[in-house]
C-alpha atoms as an extended CHARMM CRD file, in Angstrom:
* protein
*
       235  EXT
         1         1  UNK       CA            -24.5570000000       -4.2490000000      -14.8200000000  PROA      1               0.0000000000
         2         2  UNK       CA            -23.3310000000       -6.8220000000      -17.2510000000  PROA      2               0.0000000000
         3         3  UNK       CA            -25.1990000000      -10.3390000000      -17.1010000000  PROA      3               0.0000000000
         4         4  UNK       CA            -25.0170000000      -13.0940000000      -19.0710000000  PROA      4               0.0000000000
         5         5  UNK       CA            -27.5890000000      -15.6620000000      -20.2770000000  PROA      5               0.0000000000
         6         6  UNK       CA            -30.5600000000      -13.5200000000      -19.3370000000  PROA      6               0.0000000000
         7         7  UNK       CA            -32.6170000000      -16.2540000000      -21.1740000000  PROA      7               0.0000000000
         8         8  UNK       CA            -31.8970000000      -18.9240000000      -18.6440000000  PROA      8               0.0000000000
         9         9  UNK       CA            -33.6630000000      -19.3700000000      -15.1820000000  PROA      9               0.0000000000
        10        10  UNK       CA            -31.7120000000      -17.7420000000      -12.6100000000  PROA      10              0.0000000000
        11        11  UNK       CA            -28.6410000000      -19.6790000000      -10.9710000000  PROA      11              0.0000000000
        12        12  UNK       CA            -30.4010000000      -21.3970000000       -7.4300000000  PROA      12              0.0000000000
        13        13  UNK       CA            -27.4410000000      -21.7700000000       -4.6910000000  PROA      13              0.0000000000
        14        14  UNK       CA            -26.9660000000      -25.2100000000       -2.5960000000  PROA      14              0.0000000000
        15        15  UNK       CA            -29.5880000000      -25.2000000000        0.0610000000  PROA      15              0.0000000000
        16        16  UNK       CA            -27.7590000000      -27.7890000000        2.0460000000  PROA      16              0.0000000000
        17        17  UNK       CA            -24.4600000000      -25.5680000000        2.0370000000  PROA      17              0.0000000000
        18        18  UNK       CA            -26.7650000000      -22.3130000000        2.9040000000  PROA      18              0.0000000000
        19        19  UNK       CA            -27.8540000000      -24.6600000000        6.2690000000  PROA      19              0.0000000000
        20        20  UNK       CA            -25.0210000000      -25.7420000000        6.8820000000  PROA      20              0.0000000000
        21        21  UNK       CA            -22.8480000000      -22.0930000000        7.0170000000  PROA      21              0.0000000000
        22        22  UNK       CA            -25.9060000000      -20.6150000000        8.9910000000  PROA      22              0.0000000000
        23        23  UNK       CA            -25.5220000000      -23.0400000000       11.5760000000  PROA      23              0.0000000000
        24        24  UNK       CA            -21.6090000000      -21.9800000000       12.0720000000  PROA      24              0.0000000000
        25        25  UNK       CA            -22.5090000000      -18.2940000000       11.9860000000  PROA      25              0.0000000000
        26        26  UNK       CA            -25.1820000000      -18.7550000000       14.3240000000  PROA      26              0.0000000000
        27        27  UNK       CA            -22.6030000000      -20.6360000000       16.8340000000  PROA      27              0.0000000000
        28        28  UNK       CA            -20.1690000000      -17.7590000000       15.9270000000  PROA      28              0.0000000000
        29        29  UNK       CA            -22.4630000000      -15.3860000000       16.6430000000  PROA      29              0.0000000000
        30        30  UNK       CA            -24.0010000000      -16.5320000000       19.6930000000  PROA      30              0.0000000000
        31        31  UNK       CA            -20.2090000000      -17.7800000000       21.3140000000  PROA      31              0.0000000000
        32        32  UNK       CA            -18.9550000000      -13.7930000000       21.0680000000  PROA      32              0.0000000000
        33        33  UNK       CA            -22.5320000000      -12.1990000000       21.7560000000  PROA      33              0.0000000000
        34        34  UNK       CA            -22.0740000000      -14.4620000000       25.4410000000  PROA      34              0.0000000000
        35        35  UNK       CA            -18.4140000000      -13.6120000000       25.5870000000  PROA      35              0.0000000000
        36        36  UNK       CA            -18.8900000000       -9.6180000000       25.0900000000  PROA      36              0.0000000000
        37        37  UNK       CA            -22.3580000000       -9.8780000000       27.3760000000  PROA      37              0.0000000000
        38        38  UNK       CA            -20.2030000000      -11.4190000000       30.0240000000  PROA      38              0.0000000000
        39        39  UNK       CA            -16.8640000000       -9.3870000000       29.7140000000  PROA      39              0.0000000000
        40        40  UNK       CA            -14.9590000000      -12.4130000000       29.2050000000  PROA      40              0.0000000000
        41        41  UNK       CA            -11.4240000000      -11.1900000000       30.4380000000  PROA      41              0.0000000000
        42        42  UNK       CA             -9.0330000000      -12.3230000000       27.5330000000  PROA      42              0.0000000000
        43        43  UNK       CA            -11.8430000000      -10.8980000000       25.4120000000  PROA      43              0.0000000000
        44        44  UNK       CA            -12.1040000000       -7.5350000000       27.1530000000  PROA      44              0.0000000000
        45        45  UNK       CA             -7.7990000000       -7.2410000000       27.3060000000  PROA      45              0.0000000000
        46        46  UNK       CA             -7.3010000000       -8.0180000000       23.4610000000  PROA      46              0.0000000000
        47        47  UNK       CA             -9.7360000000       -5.6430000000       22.6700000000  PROA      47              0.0000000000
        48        48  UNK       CA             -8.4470000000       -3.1320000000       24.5110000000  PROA      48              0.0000000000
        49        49  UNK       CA             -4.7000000000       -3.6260000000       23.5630000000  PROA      49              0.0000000000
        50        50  UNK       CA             -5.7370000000       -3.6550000000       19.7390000000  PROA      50              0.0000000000
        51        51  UNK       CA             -7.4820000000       -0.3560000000       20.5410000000  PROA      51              0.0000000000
        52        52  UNK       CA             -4.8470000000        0.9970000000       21.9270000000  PROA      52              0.0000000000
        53        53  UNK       CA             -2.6260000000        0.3530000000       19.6300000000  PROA      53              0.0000000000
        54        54  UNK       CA             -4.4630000000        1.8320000000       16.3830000000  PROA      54              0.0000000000
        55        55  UNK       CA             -5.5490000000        4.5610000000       18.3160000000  PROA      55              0.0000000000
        56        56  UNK       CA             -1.8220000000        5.6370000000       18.6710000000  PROA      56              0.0000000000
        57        57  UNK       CA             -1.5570000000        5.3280000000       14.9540000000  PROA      57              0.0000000000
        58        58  UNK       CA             -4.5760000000        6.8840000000       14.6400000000  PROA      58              0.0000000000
        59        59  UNK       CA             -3.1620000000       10.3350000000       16.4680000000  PROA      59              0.0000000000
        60        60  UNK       CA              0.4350000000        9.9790000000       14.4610000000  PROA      60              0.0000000000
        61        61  UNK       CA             -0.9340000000        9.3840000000       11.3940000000  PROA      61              0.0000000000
        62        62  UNK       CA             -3.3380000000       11.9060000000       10.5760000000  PROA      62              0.0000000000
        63        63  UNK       CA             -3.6690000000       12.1490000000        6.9570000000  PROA      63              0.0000000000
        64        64  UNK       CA             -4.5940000000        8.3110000000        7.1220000000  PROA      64              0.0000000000
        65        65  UNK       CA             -7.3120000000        9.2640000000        9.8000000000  PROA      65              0.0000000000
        66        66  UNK       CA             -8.6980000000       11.9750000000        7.8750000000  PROA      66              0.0000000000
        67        67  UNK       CA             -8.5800000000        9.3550000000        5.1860000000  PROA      67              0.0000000000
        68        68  UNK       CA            -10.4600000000        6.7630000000        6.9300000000  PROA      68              0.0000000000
        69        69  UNK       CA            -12.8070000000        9.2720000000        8.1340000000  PROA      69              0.0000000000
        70        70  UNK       CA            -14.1280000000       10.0160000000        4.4890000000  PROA      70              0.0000000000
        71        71  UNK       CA            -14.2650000000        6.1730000000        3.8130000000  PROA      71              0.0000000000
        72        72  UNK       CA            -16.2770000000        5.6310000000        6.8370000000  PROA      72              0.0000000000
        73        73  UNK       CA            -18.8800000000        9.0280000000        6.9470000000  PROA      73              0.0000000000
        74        74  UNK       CA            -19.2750000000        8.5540000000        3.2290000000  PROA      74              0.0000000000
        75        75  UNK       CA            -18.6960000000        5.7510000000        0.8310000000  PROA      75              0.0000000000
        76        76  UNK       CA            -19.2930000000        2.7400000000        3.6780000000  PROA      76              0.0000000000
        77        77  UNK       CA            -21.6050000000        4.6740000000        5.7720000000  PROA      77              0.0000000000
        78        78  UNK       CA            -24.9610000000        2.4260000000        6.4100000000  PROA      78              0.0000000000
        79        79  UNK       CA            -27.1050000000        5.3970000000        4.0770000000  PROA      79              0.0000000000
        80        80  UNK       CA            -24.7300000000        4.7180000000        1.4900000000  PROA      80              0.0000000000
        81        81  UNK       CA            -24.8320000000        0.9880000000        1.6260000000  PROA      81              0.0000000000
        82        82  UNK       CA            -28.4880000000        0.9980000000        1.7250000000  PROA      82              0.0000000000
        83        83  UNK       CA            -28.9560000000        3.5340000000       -1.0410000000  PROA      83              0.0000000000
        84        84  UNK       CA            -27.3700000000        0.6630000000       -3.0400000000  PROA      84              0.0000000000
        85        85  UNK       CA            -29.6440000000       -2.1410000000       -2.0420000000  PROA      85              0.0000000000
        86        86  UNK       CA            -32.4670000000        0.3170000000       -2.9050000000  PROA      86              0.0000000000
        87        87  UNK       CA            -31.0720000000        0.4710000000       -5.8730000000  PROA      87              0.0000000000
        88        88  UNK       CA            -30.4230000000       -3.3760000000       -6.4180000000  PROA      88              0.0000000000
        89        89  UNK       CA            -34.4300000000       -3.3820000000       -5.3210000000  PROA      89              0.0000000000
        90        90  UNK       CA            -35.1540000000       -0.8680000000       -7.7630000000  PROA      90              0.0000000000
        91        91  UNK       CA            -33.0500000000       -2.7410000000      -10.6140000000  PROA      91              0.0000000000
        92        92  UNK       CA            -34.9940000000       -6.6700000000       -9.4190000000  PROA      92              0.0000000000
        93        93  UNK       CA            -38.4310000000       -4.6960000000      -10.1830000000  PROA      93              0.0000000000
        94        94  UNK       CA            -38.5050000000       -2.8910000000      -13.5630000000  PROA      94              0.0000000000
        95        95  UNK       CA            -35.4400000000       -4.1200000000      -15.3170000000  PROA      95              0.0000000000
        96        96  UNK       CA            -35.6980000000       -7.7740000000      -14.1030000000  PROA      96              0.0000000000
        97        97  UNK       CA            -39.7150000000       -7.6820000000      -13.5090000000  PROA      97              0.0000000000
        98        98  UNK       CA            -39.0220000000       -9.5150000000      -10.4770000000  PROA      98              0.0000000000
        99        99  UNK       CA            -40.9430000000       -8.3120000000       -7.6330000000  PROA      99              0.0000000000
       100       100  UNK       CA            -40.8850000000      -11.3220000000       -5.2880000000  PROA      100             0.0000000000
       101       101  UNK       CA            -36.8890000000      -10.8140000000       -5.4170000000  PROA      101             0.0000000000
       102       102  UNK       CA            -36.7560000000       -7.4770000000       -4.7230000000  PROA      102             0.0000000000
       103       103  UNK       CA            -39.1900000000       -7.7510000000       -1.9970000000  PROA      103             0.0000000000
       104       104  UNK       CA            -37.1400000000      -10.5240000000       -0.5930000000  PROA      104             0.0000000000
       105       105  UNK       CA            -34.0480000000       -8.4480000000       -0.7110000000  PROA      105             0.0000000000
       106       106  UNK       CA            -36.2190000000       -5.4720000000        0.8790000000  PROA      106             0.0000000000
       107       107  UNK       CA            -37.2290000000       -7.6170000000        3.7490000000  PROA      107             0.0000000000
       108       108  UNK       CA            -33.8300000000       -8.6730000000        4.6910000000  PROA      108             0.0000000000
       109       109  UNK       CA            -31.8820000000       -5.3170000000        4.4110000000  PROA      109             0.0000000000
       110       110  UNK       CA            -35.0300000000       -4.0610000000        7.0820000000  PROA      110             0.0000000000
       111       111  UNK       CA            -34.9800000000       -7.5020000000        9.3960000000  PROA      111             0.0000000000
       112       112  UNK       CA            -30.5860000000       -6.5540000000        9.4260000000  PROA      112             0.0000000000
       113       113  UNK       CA            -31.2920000000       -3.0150000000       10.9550000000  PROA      113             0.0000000000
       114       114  UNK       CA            -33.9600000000       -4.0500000000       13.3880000000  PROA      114             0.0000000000
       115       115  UNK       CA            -31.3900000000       -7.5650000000       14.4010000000  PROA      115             0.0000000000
       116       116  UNK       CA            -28.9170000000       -4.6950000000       14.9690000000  PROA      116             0.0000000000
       117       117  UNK       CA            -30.7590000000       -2.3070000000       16.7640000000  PROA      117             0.0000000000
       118       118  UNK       CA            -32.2030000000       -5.1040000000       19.2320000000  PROA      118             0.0000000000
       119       119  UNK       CA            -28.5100000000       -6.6020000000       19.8370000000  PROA      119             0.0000000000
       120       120  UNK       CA            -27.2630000000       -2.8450000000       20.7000000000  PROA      120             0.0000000000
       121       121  UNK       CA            -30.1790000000       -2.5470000000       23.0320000000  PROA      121             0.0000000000
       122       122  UNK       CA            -29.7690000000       -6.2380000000       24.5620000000  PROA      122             0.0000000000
       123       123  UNK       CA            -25.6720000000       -5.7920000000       24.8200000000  PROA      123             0.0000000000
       124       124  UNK       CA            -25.8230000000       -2.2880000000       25.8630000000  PROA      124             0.0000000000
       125       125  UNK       CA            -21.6670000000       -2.4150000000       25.1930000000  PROA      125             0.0000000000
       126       126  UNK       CA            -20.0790000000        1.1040000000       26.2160000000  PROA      126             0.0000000000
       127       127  UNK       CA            -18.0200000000        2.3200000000       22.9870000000  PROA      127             0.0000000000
       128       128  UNK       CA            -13.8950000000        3.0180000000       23.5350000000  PROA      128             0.0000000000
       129       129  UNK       CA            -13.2610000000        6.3810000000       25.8870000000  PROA      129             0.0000000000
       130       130  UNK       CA            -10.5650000000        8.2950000000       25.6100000000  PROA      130             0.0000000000
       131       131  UNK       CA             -9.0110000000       11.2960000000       26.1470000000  PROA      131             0.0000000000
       132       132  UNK       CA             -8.1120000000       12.2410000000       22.6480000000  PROA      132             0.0000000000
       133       133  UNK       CA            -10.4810000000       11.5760000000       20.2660000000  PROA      133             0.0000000000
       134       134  UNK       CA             -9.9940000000       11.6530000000       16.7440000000  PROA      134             0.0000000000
       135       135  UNK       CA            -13.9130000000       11.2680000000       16.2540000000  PROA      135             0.0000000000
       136       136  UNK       CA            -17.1230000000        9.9420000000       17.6770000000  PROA      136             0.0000000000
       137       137  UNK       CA            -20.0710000000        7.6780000000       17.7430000000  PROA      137             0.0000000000
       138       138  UNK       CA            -23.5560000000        7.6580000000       19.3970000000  PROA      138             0.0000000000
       139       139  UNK       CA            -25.4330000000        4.9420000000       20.6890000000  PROA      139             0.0000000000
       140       140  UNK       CA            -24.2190000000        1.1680000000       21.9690000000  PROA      140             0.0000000000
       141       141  UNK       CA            -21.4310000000       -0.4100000000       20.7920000000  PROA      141             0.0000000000
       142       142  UNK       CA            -21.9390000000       -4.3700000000       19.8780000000  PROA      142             0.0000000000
       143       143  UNK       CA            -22.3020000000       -4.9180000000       17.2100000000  PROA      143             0.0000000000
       144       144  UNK       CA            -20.5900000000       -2.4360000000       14.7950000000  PROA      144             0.0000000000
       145       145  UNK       CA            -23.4340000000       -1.0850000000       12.5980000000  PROA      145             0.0000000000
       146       146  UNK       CA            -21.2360000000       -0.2390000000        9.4780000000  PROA      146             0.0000000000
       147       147  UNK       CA            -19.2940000000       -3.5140000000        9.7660000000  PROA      147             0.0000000000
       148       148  UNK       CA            -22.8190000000       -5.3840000000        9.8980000000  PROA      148             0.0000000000
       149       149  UNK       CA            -24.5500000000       -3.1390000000        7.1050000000  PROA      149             0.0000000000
       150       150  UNK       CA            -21.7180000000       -3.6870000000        4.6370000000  PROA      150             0.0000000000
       151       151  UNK       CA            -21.6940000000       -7.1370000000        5.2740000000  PROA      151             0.0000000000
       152       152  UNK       CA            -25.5790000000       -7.5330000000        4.4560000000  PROA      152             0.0000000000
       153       153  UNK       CA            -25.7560000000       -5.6810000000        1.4760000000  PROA      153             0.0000000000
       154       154  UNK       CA            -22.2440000000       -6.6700000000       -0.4410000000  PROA      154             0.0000000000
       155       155  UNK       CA            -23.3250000000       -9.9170000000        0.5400000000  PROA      155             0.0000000000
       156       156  UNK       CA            -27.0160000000       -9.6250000000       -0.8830000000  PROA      156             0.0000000000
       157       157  UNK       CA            -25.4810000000       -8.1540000000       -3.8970000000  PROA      157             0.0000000000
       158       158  UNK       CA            -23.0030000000      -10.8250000000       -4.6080000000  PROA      158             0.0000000000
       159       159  UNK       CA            -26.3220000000      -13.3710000000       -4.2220000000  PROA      159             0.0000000000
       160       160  UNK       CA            -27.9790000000      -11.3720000000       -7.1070000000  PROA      160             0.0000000000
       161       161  UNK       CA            -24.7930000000      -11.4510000000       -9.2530000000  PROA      161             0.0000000000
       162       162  UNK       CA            -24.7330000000      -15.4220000000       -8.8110000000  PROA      162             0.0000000000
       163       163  UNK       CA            -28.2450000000      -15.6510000000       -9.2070000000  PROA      163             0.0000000000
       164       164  UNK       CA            -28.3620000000      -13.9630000000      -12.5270000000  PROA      164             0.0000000000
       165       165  UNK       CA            -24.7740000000      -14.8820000000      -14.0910000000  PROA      165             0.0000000000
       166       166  UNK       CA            -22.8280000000      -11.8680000000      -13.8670000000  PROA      166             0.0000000000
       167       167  UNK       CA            -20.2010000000      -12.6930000000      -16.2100000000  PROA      167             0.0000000000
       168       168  UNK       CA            -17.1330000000      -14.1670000000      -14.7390000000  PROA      168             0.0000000000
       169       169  UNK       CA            -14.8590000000      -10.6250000000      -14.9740000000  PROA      169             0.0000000000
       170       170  UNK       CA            -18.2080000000       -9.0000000000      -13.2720000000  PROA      170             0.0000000000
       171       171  UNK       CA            -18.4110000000      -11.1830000000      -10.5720000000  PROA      171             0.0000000000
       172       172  UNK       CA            -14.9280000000      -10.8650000000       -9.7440000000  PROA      172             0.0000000000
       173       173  UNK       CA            -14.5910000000       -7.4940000000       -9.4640000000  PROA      173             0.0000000000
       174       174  UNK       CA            -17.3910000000       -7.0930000000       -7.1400000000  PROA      174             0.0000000000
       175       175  UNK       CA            -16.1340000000       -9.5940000000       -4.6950000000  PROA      175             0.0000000000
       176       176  UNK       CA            -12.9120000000       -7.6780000000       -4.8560000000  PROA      176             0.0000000000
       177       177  UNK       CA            -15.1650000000       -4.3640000000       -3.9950000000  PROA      177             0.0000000000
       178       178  UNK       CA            -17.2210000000       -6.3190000000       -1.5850000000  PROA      178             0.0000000000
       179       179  UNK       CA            -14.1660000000       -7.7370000000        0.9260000000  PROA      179             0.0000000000
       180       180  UNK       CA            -12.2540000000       -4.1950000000        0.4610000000  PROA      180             0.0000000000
       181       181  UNK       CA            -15.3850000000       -2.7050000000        1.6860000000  PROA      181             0.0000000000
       182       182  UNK       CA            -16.3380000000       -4.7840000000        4.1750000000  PROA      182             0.0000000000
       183       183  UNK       CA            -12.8840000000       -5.6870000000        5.8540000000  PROA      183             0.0000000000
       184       184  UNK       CA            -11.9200000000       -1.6960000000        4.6060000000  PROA      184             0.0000000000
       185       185  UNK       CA            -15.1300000000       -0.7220000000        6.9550000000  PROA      185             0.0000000000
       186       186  UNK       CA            -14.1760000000       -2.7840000000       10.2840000000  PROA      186             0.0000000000
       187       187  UNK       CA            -10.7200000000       -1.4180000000       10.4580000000  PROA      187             0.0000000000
       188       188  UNK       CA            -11.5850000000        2.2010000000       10.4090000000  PROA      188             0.0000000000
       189       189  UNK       CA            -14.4130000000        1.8330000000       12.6800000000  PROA      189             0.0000000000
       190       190  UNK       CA            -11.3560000000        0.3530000000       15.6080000000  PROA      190             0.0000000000
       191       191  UNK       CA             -8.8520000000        2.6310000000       13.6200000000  PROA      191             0.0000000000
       192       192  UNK       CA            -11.1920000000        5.8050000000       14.3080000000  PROA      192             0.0000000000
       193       193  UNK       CA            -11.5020000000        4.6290000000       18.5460000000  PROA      193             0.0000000000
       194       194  UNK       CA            -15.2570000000        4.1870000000       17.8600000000  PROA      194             0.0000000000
       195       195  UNK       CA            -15.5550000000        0.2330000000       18.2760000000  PROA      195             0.0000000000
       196       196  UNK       CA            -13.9790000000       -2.3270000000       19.3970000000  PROA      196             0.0000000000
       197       197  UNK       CA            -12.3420000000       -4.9470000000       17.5080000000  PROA      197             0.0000000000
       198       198  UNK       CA            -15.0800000000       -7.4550000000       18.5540000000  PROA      198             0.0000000000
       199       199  UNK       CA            -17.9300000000       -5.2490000000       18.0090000000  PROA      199             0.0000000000
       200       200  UNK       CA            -16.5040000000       -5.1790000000       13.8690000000  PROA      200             0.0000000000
       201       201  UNK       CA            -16.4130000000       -8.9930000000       14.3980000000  PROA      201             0.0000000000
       202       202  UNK       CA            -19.9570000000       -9.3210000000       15.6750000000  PROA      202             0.0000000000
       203       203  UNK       CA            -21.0320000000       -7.0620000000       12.9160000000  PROA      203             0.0000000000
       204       204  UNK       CA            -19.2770000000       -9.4450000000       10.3000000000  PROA      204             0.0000000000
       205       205  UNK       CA            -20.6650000000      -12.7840000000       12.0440000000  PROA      205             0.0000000000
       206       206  UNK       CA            -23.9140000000      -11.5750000000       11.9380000000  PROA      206             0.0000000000
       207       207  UNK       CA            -24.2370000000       -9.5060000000        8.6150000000  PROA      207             0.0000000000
       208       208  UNK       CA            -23.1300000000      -12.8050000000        7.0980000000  PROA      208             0.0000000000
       209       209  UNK       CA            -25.4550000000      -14.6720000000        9.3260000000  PROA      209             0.0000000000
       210       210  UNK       CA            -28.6730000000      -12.8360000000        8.0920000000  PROA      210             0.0000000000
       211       211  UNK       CA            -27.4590000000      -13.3260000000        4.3180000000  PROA      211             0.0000000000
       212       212  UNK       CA            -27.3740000000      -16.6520000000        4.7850000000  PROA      212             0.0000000000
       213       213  UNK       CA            -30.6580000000      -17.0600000000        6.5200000000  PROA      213             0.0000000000
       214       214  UNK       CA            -32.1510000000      -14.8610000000        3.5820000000  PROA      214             0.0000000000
       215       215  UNK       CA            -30.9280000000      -16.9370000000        0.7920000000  PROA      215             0.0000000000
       216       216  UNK       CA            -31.4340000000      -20.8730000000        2.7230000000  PROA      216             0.0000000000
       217       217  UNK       CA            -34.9770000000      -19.4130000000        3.4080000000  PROA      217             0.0000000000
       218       218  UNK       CA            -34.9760000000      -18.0390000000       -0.5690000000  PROA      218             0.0000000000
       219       219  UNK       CA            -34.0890000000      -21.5780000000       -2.0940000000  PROA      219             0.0000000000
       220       220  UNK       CA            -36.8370000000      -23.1810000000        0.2780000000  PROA      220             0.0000000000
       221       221  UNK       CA            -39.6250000000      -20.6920000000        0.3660000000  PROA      221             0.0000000000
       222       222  UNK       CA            -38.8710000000      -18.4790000000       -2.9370000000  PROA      222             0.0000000000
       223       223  UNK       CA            -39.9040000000      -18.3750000000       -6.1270000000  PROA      223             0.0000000000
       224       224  UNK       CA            -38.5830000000      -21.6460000000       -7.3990000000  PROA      224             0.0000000000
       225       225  UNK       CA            -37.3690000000      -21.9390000000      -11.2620000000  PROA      225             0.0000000000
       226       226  UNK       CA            -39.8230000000      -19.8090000000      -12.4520000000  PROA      226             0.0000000000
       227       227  UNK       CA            -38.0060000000      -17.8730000000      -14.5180000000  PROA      227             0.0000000000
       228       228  UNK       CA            -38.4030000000      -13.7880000000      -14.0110000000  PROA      228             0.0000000000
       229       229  UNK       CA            -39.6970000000      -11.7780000000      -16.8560000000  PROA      229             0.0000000000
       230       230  UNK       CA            -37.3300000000      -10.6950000000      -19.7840000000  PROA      230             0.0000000000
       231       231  UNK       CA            -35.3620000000       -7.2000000000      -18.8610000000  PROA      231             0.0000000000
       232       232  UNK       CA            -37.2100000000       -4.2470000000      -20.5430000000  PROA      232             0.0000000000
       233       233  UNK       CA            -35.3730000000       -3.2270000000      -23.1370000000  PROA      233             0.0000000000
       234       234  UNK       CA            -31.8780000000       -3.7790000000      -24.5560000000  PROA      234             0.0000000000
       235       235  UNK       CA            -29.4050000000       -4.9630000000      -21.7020000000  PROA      235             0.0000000000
């Protein structure tokens, strides 16, 4: 990972901005969490006729399923998405020699999974039926776990890249990565007849939703401008 100015104290985002976005996600989150808990008609119908409709592309087009099956089981599966963050973790501690960072990015990337768990337990949303699968899923529905683990961890990662100046061509290239992956996650998950196109949004609203928390509760709580301890070794 390229980073400039390595000699500066890290970059500190806007706290007032971090409030202010967690606020709309947290609306967001909590308008479709009510919506899906109550089977809000219009809700319930344009799922189901998005479903439908990429589930009949999903049976024509098979090569692109197969496709989307390898994307999904393998390079944006949740393991693979947190093998990254442990190694983002493992990076903060003995190249930056920043533990309170990496503990920080820890934390949130374990709160995520148990925010995600409870909501599948509290929605208890049945996943898409039908009579021709083209492949399966266990457990509740809302919200999508991929769409919500991508979201956390691209989103955590993009934090660290801001926080310690990625140069310019860096950070562009991994939000490129980040909003293939995410958005690139969410449509296979409906694509493959596992979730619902709401249960992908839920996971976006409140992936982003727990980054944001993290990183308002980073700039007020965290470790300030003390400046982390010099990389060991050349970077």
């Amino acid at each position: 990972m390229h980073l400039t100015h390595v000699d500066s104290p890290p970059h500190r985002s806007s706290p007032g901005v971090a409030v202010f976005a967690a606020a709309a996600l947290s609306l967001a989150s909590l308008t479709l969490l009510l919506l899906v808990a109550l089977s809000w008609h219009p809700l319930t119908a344009l799922d189901g006729d998005v479903s439908r409709t990429l589930h009949r592309s999903a049976l024509a087009h098979r090569g692109t399923t197969r496709a989307f099956r390898i994307l999904t089981d393998w390079v944006w599966d949740p393991a693979t998405m947190r093998i990254l963050a442990a190694a983002a973790v493992l990076w903060l501690l003995w190249r930056r020699r920043d533990p309170r960072t990496a503990l920080w990015v820890a934390a949130t990337g374990v709160l995520a999974a148990l925010v995600q768990n409870a909501f599948k337990v509290l929605v208890g949303r049945a996943r898409p039926v039908w009579p021709d699968p083209v492949d399966s899923a266990r457990g509740s529905a809302f919200p999508s776990g991929h769409a919500m683990t991508a979201t956390v961890v691209c989103g955590l990662l993009l934090w660290l890249l801001h926080r310690y100046g990625a140069a310019g061509a860096t950070r562009l290239m991994a939000w490129a990565a980040a909003v293939v992956s995410v958005v690139g996650v969410g449509l296979t998950r409906v694509w493959l007849g596992v979730h619902w196109p709401s249960d992908v949004v839920g996971g976006w609203l409140l992936g982003a939703l727990m980054v944001t928390l993290a990183v308002a509760s980073y700039e007020r709580w965290g470790p300030g401008e003390e400046e982390p301890a010099a990389p060991a070794g050349p970077s």
